[in-house]
C-alpha positions as CSV (number, residue, x, y, z in Angstrom):
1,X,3.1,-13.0,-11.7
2,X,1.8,-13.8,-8.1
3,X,-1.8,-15.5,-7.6
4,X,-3.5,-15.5,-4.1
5,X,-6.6,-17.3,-3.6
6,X,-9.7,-15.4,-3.2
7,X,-11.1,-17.0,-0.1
8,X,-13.4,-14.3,1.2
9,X,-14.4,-14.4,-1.9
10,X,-14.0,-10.6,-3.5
11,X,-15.6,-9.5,-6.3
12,X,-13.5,-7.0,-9.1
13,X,-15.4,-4.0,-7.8
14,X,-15.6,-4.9,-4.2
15,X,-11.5,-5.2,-4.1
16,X,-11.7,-1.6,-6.3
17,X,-13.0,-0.1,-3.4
18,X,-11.3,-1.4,-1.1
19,X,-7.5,-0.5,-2.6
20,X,-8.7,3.0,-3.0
21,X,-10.4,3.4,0.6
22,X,-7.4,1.4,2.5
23,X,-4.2,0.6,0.4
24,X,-2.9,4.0,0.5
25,X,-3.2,4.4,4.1
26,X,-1.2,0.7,4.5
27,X,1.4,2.1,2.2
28,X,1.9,5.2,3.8
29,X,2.2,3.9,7.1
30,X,4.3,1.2,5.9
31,X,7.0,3.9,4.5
32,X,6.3,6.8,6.2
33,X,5.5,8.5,3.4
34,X,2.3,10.0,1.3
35,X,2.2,8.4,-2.1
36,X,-0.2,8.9,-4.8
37,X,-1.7,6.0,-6.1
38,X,-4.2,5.7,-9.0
39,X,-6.4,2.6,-9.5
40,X,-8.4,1.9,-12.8
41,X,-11.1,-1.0,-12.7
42,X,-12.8,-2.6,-15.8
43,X,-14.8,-5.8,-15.5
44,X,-12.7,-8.3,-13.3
45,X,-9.2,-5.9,-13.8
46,X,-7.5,-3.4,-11.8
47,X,-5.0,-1.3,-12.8
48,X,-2.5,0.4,-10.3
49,X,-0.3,3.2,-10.6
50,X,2.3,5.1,-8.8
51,X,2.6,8.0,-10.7
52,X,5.2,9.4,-8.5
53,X,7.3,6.8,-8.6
54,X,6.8,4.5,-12.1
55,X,5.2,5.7,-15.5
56,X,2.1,4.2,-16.6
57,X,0.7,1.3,-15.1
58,X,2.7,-0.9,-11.7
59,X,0.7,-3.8,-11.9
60,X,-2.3,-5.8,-13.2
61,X,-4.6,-7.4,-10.7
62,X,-7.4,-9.9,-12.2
63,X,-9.9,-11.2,-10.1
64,X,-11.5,-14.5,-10.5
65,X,-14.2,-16.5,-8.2
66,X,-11.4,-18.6,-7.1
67,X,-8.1,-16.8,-6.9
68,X,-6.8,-12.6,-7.1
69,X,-3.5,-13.2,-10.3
70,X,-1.2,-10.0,-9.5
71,X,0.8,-9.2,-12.6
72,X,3.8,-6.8,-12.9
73,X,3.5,-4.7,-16.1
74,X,7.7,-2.9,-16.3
75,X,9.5,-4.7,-18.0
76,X,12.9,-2.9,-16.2
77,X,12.1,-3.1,-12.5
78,X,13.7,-0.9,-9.6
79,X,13.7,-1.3,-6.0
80,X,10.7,0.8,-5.5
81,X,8.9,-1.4,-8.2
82,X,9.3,-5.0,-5.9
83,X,8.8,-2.8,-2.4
84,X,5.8,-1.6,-3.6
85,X,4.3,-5.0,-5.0
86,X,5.2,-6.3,-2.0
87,X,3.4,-4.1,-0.1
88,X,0.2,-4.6,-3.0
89,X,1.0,-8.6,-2.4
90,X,1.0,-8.4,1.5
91,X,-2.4,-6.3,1.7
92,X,-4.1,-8.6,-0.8
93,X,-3.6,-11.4,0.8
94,X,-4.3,-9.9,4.0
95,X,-7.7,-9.0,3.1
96,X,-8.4,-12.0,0.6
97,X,-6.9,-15.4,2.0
């Protein structure tokens, strides 16, 4: 589990929008690649997925006033699972702190 600290401060559905308008594009260009990532939002959770790469859902983001809690849901994690929370970590807290 990572948490970040929701400076700007984001809203839930403001973040939403932003992963699927900009994190793809990050990611891509980050590994040269074109990825399909799906996002689900409910309340103050997100849920991404890389259906390409892991089944069912990557990771849990909860958003808070005060801080963004990212939250890995595989339980047997590969190399592509930590790059590509890295790369979820790095843009969160590029566009939150």
């Amino acid at each position: 589990m990572t948490t970040i600290k929701n400076i700007q401060p984001l809203k839930a559905e403001e973040l939403y929008h932003l992963l699927k308008k900009e994190f793809a594009t990050y990611v891509d260009e980050k590994m040269d690649s074109s990825l399909n990532i799906e996002y689900a939002h409910v309340y103050d959770i997100i849920n991404v997925s890389f259906p390409e790469v892991i089944k069912g859902i990557a990771s849990t983001i909860s958003v808070s006033d005060d801080e963004i809690t990212i939250e890995e849901n595989e339980n047997d994690i590969e190399d592509d699972t930590i790059i590509l929370e890295g790369y979820l970590i790095d843009f969160l807290k590029e566009k939150c702190e």
